[in-house]
C-alpha positions as CSV (number, residue, x, y, z in Angstrom):
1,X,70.7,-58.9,-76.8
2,X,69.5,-55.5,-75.6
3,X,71.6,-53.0,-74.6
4,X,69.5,-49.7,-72.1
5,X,71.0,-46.8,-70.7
6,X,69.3,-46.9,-67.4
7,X,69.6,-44.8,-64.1
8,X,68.1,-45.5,-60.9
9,X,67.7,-42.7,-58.1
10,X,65.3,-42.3,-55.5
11,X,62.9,-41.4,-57.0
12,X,62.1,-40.0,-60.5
13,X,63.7,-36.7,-60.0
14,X,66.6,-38.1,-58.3
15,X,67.4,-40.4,-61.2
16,X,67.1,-37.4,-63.7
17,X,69.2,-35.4,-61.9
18,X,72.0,-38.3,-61.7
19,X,71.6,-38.4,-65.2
20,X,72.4,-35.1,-66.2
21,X,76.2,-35.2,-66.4
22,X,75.6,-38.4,-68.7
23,X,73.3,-36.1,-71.2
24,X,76.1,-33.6,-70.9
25,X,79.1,-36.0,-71.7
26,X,77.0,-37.4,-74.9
27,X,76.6,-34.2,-76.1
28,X,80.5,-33.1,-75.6
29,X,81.6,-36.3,-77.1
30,X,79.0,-36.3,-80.6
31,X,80.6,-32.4,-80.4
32,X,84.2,-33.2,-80.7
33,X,84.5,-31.4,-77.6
34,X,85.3,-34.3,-74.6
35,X,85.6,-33.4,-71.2
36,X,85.8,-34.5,-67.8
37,X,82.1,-36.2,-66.9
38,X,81.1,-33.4,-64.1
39,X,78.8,-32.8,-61.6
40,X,75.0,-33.1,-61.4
41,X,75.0,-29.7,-60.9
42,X,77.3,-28.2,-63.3
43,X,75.3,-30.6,-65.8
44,X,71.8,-28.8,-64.9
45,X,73.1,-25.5,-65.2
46,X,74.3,-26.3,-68.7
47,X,72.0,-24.8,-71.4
48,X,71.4,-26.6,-74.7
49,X,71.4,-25.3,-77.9
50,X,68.6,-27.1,-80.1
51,X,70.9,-29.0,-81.8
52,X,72.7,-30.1,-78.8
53,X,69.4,-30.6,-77.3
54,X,68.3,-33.2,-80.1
55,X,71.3,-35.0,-79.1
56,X,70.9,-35.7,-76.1
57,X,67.6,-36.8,-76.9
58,X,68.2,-39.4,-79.5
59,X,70.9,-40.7,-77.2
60,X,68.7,-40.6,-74.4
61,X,65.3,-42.3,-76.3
62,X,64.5,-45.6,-74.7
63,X,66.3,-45.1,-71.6
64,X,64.9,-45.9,-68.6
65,X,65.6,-43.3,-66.2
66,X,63.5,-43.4,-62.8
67,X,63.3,-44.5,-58.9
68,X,63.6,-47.9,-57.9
69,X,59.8,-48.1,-58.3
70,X,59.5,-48.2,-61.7
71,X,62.8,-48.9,-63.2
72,X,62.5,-52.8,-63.0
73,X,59.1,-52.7,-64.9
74,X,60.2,-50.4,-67.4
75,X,63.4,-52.4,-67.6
76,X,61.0,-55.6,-68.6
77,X,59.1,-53.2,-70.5
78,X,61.7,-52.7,-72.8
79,X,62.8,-56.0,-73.3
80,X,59.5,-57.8,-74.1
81,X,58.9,-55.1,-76.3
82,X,62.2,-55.1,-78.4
83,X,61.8,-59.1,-78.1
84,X,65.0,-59.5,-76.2
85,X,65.8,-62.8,-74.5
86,X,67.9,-63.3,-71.8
């Protein structure tokens, strides 16, 4: 079993922008300080400390975050290369 945080957008930019509020709600939670998910927007303006920053990033390592282009393949990727069987 394999479990991958994975967003799809139109393209690679669009899918990190979608996941922004995601990144943000990770670090709120692992902070003690939960919140309402919120906007793409509100989520890019939001600046990082470096701790928060590593966070996000650990959460965030081996996700698959890209258009529809890639996100299939890397989705495969990951599986064959964790050894995961459906």
């Amino acid at each position: 079993m394999l479990a991958v945080t994975a967003v799809c957008g139109a393209d690679d930019e669009d899918a990190r922008r979608l996941a922004a509020p995601i990144r943000l709600a990770i670090v709120r939670s692992r902070t003690g300080r939960r919140a309402p998910i919120v906007s793409p927007d509100e989520a890019l303006a939001y600046a990082f400390s470096p701790a928060e920053q590593a966070i996000a990033d650990e959460f965030f390592t081996g996700a698959v975050i890209c258009g529809p282009a890639a996100v299939a393949d890397r989705l495969i990727a990951t599986a064959r290369e964790t050894g995961a069987r459906s």
